[in-house]
KOLRO-31275 format. One record per residue (C-alpha): residue in three letters; x, y, z; residue number from 1. Coordinates in nm, 2 decimals. Example, Ala and Ser with C-alpha at 12.3 -4.5 7.8 and 13.67 -1.06 7.14 Angstrom:
KOLRO-31275
+------+--------+--------+--------+-----+
: type :     px :     py :     pz : seq :
+------+--------+--------+--------+-----+
:  Ala :   1.23 :  -0.45 :   0.78 :   1 :
:  Ser :   1.37 :  -0.11 :   0.71 :   2 :
+------+--------+--------+--------+-----+
//
This chain:
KOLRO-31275
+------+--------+--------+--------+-----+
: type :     px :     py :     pz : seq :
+------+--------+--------+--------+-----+
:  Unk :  15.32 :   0.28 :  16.07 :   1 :
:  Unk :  15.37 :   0.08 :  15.72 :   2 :
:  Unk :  15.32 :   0.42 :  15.51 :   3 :
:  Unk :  15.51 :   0.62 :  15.73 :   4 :
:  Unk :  15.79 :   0.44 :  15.71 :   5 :
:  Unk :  15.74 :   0.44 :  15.27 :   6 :
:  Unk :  15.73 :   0.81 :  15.32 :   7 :
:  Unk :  16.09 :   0.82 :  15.55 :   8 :
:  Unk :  16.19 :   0.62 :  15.24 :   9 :
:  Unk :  16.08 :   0.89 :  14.98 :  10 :
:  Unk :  15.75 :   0.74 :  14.83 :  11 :
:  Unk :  15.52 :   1.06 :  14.69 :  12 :
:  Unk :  15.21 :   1.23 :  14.86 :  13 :
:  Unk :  15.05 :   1.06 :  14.54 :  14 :
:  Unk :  15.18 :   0.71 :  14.61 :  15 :
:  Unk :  15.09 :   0.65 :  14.95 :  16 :
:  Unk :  14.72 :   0.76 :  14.86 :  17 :
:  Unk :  14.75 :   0.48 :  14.61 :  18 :
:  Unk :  14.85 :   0.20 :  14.88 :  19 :
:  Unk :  14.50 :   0.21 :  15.05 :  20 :
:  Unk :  14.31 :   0.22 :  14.73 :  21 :
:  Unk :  14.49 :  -0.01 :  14.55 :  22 :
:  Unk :  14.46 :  -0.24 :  14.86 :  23 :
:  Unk :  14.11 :  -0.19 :  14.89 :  24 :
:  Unk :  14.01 :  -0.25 :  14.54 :  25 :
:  Unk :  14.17 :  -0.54 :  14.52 :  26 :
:  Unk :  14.01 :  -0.68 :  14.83 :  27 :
:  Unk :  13.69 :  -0.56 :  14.61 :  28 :
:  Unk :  13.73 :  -0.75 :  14.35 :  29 :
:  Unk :  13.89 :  -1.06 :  14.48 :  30 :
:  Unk :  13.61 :  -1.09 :  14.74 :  31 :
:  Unk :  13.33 :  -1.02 :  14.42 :  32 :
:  Unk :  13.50 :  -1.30 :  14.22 :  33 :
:  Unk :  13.48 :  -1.54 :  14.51 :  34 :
:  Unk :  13.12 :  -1.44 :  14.54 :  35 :
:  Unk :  13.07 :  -1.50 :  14.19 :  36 :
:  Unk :  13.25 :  -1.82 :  14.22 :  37 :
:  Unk :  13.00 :  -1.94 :  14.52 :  38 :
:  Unk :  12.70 :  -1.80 :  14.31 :  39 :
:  Unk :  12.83 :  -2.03 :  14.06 :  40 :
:  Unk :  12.83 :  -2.33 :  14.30 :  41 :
:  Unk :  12.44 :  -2.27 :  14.47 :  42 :
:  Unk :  12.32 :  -2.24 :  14.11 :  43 :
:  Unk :  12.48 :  -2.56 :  13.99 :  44 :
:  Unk :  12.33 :  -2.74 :  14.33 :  45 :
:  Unk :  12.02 :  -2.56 :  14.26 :  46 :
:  Unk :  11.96 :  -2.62 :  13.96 :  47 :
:  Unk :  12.04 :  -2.98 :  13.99 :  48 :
:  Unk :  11.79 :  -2.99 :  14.29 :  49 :
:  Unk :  11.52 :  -2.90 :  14.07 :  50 :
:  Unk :  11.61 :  -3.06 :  13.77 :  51 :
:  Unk :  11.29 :  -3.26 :  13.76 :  52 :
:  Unk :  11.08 :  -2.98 :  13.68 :  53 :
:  Unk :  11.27 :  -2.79 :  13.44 :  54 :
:  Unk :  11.27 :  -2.90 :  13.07 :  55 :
:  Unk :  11.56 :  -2.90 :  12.85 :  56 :
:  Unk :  11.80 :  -2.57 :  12.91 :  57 :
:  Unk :  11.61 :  -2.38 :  13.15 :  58 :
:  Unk :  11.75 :  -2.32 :  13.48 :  59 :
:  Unk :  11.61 :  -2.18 :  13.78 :  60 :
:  Unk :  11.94 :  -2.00 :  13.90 :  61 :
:  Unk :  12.09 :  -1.74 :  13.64 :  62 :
:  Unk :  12.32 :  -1.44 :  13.70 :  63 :
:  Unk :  12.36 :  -1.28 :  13.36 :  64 :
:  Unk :  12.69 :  -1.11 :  13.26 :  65 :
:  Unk :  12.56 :  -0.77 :  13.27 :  66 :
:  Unk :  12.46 :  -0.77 :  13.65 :  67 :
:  Unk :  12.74 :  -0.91 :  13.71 :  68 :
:  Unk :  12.93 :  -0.64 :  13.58 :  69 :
:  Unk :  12.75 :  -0.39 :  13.73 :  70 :
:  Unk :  12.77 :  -0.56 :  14.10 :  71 :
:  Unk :  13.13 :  -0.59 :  14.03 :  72 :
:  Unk :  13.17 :  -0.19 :  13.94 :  73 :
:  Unk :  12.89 :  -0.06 :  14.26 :  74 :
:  Unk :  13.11 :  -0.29 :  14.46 :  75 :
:  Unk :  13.42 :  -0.14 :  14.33 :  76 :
:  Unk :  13.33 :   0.22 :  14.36 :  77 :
:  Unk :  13.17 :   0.19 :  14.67 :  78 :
:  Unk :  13.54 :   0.04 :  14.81 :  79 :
:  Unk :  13.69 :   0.34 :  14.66 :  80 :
:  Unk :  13.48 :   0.60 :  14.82 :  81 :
:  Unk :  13.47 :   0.43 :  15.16 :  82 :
:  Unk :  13.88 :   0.47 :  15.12 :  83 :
:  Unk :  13.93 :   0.79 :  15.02 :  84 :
:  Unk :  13.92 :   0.95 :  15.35 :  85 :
:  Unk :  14.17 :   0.74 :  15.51 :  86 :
:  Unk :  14.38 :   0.77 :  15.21 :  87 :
:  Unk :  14.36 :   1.12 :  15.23 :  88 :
:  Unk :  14.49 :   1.09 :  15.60 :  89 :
:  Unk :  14.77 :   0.83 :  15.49 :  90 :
:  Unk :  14.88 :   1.08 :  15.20 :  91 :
:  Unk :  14.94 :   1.34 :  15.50 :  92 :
:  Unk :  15.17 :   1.14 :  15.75 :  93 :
:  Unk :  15.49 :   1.30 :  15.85 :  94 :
:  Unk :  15.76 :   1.06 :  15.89 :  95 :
:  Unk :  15.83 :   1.20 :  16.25 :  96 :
:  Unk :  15.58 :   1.08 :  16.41 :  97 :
:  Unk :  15.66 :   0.67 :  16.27 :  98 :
:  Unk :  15.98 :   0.74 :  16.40 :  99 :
:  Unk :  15.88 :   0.89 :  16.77 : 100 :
:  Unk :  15.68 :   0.52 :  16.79 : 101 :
:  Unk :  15.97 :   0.34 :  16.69 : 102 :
+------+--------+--------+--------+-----+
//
């Protein structure tokens, strides 16, 4: 209902494909950095569990940069081609049919 009404208001074909896959990327990556953030967290308390048997800077818990990255892209691109389809199906709403509802 939401993006027909944007298209009664004159938004592009183009822009109401964005709304969905803007939406859903950001979910993406917020949800990824709050996984990251509660990675973070375990590893600290793990770390600290086994603190005994580690010697000077090892660590038992470690997420480098790199797959990080790359979780955070798969994770991305994944979001975007699970969207496309209904973006596709937003991009073709006609206006009429929000305002029959109404």
């Amino acid at each position: 209902r939401l993006l027909g009404l944007l298209r009664l208001m004159g938004f592009s074909t183009g822009a109401l494909l964005l709304f969905p896959l803007a939406q859903s990327l950001l979910t993406a990556l917020l949800g990824t950095a709050l996984a990251g953030g509660i990675f973070l967290l375990a590893a600290q308390a793990v770390d600290h569990l086994f603190a005994g048997s580690l010697s000077g800077l090892e660590s038992v818990c470690r997420l480098l940069p790199e797959h990080f990255a790359a979780a955070l892209l798969i994770v991305a691109g994944l979001s975007l081609l699970a969207t496309i389809g209904p973006a596709l199906r937003a991009g073709r709403i006609e206006p009429s049919e929000v305002i029959r509802e109404v």
